[in-house]
N, C-alpha and C positions, 0 to 999 in steps of 0.2 A: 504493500500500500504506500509506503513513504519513496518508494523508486517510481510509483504512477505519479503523485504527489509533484515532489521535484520534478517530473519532467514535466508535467500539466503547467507550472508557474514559470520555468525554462523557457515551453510554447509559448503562455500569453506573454510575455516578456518580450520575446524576440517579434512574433505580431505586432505589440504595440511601437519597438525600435523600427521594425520595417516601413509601418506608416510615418513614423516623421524623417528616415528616409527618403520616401520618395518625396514629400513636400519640400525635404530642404532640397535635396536635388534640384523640383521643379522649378523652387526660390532661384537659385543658381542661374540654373536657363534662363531665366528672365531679366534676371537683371545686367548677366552675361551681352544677351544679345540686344533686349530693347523689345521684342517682338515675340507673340504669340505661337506665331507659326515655324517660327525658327528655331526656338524657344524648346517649341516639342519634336519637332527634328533632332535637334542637339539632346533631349533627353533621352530621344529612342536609342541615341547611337550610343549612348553611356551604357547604356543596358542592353544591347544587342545581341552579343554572347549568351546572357541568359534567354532572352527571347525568342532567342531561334533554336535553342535547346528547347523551351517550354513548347512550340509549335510545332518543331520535326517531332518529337516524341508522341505528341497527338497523331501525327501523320502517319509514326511509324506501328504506334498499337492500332490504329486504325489497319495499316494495311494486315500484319498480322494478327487477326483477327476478322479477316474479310471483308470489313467494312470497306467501299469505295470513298477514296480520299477526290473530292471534287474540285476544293482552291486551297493553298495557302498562299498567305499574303506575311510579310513584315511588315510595309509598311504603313507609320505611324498614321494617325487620326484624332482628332479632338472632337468628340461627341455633346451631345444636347447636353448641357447643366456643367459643363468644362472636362466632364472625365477625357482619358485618353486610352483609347487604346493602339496597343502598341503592335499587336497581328492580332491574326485569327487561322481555322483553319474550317473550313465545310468538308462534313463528312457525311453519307448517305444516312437516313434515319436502321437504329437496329435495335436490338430489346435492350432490354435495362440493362443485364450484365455489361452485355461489349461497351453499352455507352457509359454506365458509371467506371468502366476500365479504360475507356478514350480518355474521360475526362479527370481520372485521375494520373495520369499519366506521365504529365509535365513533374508532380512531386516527386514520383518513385526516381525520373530521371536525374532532378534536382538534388535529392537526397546521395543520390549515386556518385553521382559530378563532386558533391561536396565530400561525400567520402572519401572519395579517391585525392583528393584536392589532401585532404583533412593526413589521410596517412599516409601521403606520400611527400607529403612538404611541412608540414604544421603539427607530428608527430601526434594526431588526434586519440594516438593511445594514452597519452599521458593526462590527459584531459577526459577520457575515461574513465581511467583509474582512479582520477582526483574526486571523480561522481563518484564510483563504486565504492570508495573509503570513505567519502561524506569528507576530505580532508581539504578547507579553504586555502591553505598555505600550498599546497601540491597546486590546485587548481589555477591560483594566483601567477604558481611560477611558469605554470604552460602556458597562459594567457600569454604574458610578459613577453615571451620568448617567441610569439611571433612575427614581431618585425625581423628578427633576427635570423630566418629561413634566411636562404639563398634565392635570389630574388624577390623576395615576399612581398614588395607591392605590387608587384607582375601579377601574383597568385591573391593576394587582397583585391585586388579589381576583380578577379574573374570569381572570387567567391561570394564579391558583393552583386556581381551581374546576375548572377546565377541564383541566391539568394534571395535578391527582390523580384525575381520572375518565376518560381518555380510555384507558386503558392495558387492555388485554382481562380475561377473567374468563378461568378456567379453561374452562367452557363455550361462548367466545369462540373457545378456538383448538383446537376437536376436530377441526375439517374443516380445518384450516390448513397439514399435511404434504401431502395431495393439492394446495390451490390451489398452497403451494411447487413441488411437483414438477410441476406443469404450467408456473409461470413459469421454471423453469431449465431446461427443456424447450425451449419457445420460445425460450429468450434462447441457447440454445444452438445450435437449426434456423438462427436468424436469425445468427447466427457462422459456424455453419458454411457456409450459403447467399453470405451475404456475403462471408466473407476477413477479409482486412486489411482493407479501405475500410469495413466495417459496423463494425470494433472501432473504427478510427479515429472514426467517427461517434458511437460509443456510449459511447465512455470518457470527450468531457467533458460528455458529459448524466449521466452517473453521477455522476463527479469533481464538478459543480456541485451534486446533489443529496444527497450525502454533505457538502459544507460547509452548507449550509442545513440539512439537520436537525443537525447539529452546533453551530451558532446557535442553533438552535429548543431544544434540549437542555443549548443551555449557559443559554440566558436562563430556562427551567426550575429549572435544577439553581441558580440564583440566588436567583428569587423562593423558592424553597421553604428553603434555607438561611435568609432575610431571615426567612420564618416561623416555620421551627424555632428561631430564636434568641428570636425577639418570643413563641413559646407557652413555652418555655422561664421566660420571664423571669414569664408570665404567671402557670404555674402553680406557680413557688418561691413567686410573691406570695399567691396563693389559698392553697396548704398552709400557709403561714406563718400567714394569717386564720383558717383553718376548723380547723387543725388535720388536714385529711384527706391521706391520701397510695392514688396510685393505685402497683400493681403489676400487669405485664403479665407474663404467663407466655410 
């Protein structure tokens, strides 16, 4: 319960850094360029890499999985009420599973990418482990230690691209309550099938994968803090040049 715990506060944490993310980002743009339209050009291209991560992987459970992939598109758009979106992708209509697996899609890749990011440059075992001992002093020193990768703002950019794009769209997760309720379906046949000996089996493949995205969420919920301070500092500098000031409603 305290490894769901942690991770659930981990999650909303890093959601809520991800959101003033993109504002300050879009701050940025704005005040960068002067213009609207340019503005969200220059935003998409900051985020591109995850973008087009978050889109091919719709395309690509789309195709396996049968589904026919009709358009995808990257490029940016600013919609009724200022949202923007940044691509899309049309795929033929299909039942609920395939389509809550289209549209979960983008995250498993997301997740994947940061993995891979996470333990092959940013040592995300250690930062694991720092979850799995409950140890703040451990988890402090992995943090710290990541400017100190080899290349690591190379790899910070692409984990912050990746990061604020992998996360679903409203349209994402229409078919999402049936795939849910077929996997607690399952995870329930297979309990009850099993007993004891299937929980036993099953709780530390959960348990391990509740610290791992908990890692993955904390090294998230990091880099995009490190952002929001560096756009922050960016656009008090710009307002102070230009004179301009954005306001988000």
């Amino acid at each position: 319960m305290s490894a769901l715990l942690v991770f659930l506060a981990t999650f909303g944490a890093a959601l809520a850094l991800e959101r003033m993310a993109h504002r300050r980002l879009q701050e940025v743009c704005i005040l960068l360029t002067g213009n609207v339209e340019l503005a969200t050009v220059l935003y998409a291209v900051v985020l591109l890499p995850g973008v087009a991560l978050h889109e091919i992987s719709h395309a690509l459970m789309a195709a396996l999985l049968g589904v026919r992939v009709r358009r995808l598109s990257l490029r940016p758009e600013r919609r009724r009420g200022g949202a923007i979106r940044l691509g899309y992708v049309e795929v033929l209509r299909s039942d609920a599973l395939r389509s809550g697996l289209i549209g979960a899609a983008p995250l498993f890749a997301g997740l994947a990418a940061l993995l891979v990011i996470g333990m092959l440059v940013f040592d995300l075992e250690a930062i694991q482990l720092a979850v799995s001992e409950v140890s703040l002093a451990a988890l402090a020193d992995a943090l710290l230690a990541l400017p100190r990768a080899t290349d690591s703002w190379l790899w910070i950019y692409l984990a912050f691209a990746v990061a604020n794009s992998m996360m679903p769209s409203a349209s994402d997760v229409q078919a999402w309550p049936a795939l849910v309720a077929g996997l607690a379906l399952g995870s329930a046949a297979v309990l009850a099938l099993g007993g004891a000996s299937a929980w036993a089996a099953l709780a530390p493949l959960v348990l391990g994968a509740l610290r791992w995205l908990t890692a993955i969420f904390l090294l998230t919920a990091c880099i995009n803090l490190l952002a929001i301070v560096a756009l922050r500092l960016a656009a008090a500098l710009m307002g102070a040049l230009t004179g301009r000031r954005v306001e988000f409603r």
